[in-house]
N, C-alpha and C positions, 0 to 999 in steps of 0.2 A: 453362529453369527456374532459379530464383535459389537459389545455395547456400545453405543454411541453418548457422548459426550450428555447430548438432553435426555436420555432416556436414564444415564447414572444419575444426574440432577433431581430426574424426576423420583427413582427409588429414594435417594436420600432422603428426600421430602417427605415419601413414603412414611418411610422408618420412624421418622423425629415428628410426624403427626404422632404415628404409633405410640413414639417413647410419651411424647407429653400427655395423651387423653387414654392408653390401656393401661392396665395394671398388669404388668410384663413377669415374669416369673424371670427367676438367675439364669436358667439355662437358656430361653429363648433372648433375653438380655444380652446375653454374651453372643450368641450367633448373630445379633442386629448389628451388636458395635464391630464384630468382625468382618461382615459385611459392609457396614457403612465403613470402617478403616480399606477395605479393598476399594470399594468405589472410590472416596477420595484421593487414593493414588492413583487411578484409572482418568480422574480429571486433573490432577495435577498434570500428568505424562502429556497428555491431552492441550491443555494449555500451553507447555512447553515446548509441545511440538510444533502448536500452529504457531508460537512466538517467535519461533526459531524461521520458522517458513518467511513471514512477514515482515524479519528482520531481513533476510538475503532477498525478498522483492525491493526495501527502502535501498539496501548496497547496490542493487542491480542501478536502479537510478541515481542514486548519487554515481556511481558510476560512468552513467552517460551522461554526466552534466560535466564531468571531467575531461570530458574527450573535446578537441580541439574543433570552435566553431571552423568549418570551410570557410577558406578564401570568397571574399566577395569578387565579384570580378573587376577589374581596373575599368574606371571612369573612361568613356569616351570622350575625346578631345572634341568642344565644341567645333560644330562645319563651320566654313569661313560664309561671312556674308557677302554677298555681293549688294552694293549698292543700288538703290531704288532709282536713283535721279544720275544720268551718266555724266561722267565729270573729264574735264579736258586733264594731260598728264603735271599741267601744273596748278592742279587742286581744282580751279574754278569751274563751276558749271556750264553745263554745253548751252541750257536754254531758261 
């Protein structure tokens, strides 16, 4: 099974209680710091990868803010009114 990211976190944590409160002998000393140099290139990689992910989600959207809003549709021509009060053909009112 592949460490996960919190669980390397968590051994380092481990370790560096370990380092500051035992009293560590050279050879167990040397196997901590080798391990804890493995795990922080395991969250480094880790980091990197999801950076990388998270980067090409923001291009995915900047992306599609690039792309040309759709045509609104053209404005309908207001309908003609017809008048309220009928009027004689030279202008004046019938009543």
């Amino acid at each position: 099974m592949e460490t996960t990211y919190r669980d390397a976190i968590a051994e380092l944590e481990t370790i560096l209680r370990a380092l500051e409160t035992d009293t560590v002998d050279v050879d167990e000393l040397t196997a901590r710091v080798q391990r804890s140099a493995t795990l922080i290139r395991l969250c480094k990689q880790k980091l990197r990868t999801a950076e990388d992910a998270i980067d090409r989600v923001f291009e995915n959207l900047d992306q599609d803010e690039e792309l040309p809003e759709p045509e609104a549709p053209a404005p309908t021509p207001p309908a003609k009114r017809t008048p309220k009060t009928p009027r004689d053909t030279s202008g004046g009112l019938l009543f």
